[in-house]
Backbone as CSV, one residue per row, in Angstrom:
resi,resn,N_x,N_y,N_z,CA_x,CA_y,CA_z,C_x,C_y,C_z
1,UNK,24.825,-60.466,13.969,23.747,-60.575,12.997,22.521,-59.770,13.429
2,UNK,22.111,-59.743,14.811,21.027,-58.950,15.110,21.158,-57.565,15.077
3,UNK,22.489,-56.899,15.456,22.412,-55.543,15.359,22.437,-55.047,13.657
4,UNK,23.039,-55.624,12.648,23.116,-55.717,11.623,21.357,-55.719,11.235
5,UNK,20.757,-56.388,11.972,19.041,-56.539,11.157,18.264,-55.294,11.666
6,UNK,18.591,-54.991,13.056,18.081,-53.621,13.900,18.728,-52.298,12.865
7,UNK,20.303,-52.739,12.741,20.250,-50.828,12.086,19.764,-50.927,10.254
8,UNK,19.732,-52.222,9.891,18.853,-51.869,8.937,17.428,-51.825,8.433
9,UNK,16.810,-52.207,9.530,15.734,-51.892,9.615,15.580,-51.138,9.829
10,UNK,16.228,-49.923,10.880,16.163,-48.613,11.147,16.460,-47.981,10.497
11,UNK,17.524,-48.177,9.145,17.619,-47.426,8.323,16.466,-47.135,7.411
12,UNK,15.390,-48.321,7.163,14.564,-48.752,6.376,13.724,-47.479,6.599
13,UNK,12.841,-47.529,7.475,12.226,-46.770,8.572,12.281,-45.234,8.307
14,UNK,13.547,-44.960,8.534,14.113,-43.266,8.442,14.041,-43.004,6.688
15,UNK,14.361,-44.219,5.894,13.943,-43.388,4.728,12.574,-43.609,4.164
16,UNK,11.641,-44.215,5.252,10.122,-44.428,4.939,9.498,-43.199,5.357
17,UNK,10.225,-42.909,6.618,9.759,-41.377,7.404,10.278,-40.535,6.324
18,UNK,11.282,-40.528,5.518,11.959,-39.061,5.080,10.808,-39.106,3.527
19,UNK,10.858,-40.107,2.853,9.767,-39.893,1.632,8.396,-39.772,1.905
20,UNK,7.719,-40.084,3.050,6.630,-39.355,3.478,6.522,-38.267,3.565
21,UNK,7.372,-37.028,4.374,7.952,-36.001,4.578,8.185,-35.238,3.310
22,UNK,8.778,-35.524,2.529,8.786,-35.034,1.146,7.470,-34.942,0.620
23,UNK,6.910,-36.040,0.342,5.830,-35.983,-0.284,4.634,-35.042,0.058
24,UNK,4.661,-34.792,1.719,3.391,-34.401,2.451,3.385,-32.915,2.397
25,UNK,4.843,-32.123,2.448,5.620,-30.765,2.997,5.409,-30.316,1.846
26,UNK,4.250,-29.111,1.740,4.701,-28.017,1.012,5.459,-26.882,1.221
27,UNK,6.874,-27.176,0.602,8.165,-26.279,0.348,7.472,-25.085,-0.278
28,UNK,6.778,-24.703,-0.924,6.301,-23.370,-1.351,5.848,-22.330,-0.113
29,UNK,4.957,-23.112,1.146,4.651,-22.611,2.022,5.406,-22.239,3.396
30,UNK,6.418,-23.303,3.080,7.613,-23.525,4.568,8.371,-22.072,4.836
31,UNK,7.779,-21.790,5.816,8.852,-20.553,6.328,8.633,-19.177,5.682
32,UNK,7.452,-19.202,5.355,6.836,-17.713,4.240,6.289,-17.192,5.262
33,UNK,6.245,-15.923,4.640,5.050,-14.874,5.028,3.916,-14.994,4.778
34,UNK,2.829,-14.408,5.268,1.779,-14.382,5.082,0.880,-12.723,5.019
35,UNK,0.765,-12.519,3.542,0.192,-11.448,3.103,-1.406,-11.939,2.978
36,UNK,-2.694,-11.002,2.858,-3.917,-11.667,2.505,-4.353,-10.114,1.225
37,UNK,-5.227,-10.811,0.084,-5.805,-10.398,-0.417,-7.267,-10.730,-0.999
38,UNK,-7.922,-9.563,-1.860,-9.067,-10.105,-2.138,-9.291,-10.029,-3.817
39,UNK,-9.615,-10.364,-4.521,-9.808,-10.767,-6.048,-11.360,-9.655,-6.129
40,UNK,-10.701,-9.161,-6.814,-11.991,-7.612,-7.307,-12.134,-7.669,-9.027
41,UNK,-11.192,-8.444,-9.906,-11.200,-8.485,-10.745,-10.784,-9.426,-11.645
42,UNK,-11.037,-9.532,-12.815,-9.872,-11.034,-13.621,-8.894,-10.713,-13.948
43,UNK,-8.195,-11.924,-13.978,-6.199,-12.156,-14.177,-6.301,-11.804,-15.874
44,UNK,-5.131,-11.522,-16.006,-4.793,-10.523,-17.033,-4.087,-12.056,-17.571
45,UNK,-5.210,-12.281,-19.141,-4.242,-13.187,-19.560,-3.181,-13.910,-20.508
46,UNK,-2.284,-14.411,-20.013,-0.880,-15.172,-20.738,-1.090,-16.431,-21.545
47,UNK,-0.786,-16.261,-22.752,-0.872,-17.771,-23.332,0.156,-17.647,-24.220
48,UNK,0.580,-19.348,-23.613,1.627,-19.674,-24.459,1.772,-21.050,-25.224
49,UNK,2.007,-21.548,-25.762,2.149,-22.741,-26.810,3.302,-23.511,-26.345
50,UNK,3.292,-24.960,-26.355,3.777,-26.056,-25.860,4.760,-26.728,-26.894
51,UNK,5.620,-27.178,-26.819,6.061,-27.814,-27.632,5.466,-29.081,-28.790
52,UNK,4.285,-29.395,-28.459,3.031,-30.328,-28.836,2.329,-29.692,-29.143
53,UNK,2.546,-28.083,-29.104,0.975,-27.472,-29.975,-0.179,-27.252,-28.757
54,UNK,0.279,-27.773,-27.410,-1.338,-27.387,-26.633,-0.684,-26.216,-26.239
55,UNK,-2.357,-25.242,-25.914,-2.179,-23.817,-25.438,-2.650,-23.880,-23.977
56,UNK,-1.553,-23.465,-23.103,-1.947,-23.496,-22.041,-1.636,-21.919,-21.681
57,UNK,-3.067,-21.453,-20.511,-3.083,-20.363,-20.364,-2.602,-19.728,-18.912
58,UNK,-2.528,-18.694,-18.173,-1.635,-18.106,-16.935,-2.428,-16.946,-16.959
59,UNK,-3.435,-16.752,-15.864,-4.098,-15.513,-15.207,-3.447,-15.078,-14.132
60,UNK,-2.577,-13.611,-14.573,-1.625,-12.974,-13.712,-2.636,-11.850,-13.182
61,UNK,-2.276,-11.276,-11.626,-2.725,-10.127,-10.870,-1.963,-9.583,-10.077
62,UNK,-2.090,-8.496,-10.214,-1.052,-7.055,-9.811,-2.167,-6.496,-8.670
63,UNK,-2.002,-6.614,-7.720,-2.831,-5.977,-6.650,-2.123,-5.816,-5.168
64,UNK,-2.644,-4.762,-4.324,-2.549,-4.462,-3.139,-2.461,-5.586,-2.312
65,UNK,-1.522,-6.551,-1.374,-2.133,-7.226,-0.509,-1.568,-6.654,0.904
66,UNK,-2.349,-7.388,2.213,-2.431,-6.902,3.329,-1.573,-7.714,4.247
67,UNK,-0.415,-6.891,5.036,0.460,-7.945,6.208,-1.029,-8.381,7.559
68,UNK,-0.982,-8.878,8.449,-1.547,-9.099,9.717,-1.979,-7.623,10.128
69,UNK,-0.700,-6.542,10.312,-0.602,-5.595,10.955,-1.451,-4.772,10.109
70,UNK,-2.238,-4.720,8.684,-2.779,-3.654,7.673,-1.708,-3.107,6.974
71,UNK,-0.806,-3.100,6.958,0.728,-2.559,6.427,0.278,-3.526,4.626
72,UNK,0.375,-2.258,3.579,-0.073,-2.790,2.321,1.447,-2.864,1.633
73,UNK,1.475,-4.165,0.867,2.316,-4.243,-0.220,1.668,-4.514,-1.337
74,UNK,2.730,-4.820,-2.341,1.755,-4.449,-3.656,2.619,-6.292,-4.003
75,UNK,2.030,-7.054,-4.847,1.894,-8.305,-5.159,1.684,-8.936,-6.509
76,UNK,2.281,-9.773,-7.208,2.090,-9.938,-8.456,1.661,-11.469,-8.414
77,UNK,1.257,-12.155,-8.829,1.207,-13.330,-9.048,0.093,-14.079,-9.722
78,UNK,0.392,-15.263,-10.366,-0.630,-16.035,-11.127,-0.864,-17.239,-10.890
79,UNK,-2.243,-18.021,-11.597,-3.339,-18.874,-11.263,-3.535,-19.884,-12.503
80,UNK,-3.774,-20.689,-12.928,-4.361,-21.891,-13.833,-5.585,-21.512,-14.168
81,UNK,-6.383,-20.902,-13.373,-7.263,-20.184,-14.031,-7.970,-19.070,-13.103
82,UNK,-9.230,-18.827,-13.802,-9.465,-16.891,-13.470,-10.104,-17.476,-12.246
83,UNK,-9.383,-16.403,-10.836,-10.017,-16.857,-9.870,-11.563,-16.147,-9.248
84,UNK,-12.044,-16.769,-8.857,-13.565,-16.197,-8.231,-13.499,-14.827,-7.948
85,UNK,-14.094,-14.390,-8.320,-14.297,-12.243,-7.841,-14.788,-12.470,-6.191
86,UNK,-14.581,-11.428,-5.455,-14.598,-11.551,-4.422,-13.902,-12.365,-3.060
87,UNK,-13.070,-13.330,-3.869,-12.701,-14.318,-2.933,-11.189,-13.847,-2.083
88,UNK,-11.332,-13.861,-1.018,-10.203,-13.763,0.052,-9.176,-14.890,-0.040
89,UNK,-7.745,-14.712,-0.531,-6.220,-15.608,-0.510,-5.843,-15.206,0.424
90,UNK,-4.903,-15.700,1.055,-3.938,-16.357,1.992,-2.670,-16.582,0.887
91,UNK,-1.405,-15.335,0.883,-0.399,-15.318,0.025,0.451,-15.954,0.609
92,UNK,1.309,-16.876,0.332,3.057,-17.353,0.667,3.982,-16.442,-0.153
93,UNK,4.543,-15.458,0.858,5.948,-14.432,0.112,7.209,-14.798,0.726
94,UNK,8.127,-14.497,-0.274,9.258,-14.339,0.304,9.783,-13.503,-0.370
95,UNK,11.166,-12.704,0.066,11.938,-11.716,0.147,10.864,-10.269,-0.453
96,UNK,10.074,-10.479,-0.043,8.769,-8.786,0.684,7.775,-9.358,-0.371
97,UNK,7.478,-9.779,-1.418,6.772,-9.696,-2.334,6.880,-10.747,-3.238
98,UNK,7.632,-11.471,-3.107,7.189,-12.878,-4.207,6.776,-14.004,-3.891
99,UNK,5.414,-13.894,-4.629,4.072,-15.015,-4.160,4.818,-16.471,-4.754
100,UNK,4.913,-17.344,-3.618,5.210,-18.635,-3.838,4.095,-19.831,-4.213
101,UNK,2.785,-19.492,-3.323,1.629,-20.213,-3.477,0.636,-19.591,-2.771
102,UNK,-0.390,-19.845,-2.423,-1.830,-19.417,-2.030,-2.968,-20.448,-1.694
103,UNK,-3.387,-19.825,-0.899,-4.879,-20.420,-0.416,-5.872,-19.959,-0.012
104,UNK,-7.408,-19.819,-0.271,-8.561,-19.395,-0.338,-9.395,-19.629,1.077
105,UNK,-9.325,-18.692,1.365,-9.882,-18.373,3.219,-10.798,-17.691,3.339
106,UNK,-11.673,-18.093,4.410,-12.930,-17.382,4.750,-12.915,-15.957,5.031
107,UNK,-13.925,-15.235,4.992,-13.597,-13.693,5.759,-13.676,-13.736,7.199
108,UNK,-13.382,-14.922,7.814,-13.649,-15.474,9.220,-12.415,-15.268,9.767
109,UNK,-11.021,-16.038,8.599,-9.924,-16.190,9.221,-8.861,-14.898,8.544
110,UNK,-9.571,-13.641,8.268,-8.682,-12.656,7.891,-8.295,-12.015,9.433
111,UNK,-7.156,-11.612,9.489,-6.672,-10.707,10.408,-7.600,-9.313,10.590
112,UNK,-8.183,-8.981,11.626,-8.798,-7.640,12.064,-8.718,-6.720,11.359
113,UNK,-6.670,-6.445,11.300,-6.277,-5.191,10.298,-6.881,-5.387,9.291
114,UNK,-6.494,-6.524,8.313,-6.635,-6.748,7.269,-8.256,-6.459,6.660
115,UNK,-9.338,-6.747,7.676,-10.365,-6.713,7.658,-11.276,-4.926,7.446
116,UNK,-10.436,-4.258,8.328,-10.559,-3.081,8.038,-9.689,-2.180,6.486
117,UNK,-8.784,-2.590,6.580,-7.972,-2.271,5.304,-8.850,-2.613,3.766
118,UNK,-9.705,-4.214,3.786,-10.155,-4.510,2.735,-12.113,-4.058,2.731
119,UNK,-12.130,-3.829,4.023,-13.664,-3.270,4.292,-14.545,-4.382,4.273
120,UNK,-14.193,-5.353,5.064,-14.680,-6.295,5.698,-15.497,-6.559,6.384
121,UNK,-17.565,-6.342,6.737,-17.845,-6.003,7.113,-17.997,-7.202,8.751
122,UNK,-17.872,-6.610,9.847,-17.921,-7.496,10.877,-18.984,-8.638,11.408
């Protein structure tokens, strides 16, 4: 009876740990690259209609972004809405060029290269 209460409690446990884990892990970011760019202009925009009639809109951008090393690729991806001019992302790619997700970083935490590539002043 006791080992019976130990492994199911331990089972309990492992799937308390595993839906935490799920919940916490962004899979968009896991195991990506990291390209950086900077927003010089507004997203080019998409609207489309819902099955209910609401219009929801998609600000897409086609721009240059920067590896660590300054090595430029070119990048497509879109936003919920028009993002800030000037502002420095932090891209998630995979297979060379497709933006999975993003995040908005100081000109503190750009890479050196990158810093010279986007004219970053020191």
């Amino acid at each position: 009876m006791k080992k019976v209460f130990i492994g199911l409690t331990s089972l309990v446990v492992l799937v308390i740990a595993a839906l935490v884990i799920v919940a916490t892990v962004d899979f968009n970011r896991l195991g990506k690259d990291s390209v950086y760019v900077q927003i010089t202009a507004d997203g080019e925009v998409e609207k489309f209609t819902t099955s209910n009639g609401e219009v929801i809109a998609s600000y897409w951008y086609k721009q240059p972004a920067y590896k660590e090393n300054g090595e430029a690729i070119d990048v497509e991806f879109s936003a919920s809405k028009n993002l800030r001019h000037d502002a420095y992302l932090k891209l998630y790619v995979k297979n060379g060029n497709e933006v999975t997700s993003y995040d908005e970083v100081s000109s503190d935490e750009l890479p050196e290269k990158v810093k010279e590539q986007l004219g970053v002043q020191k």
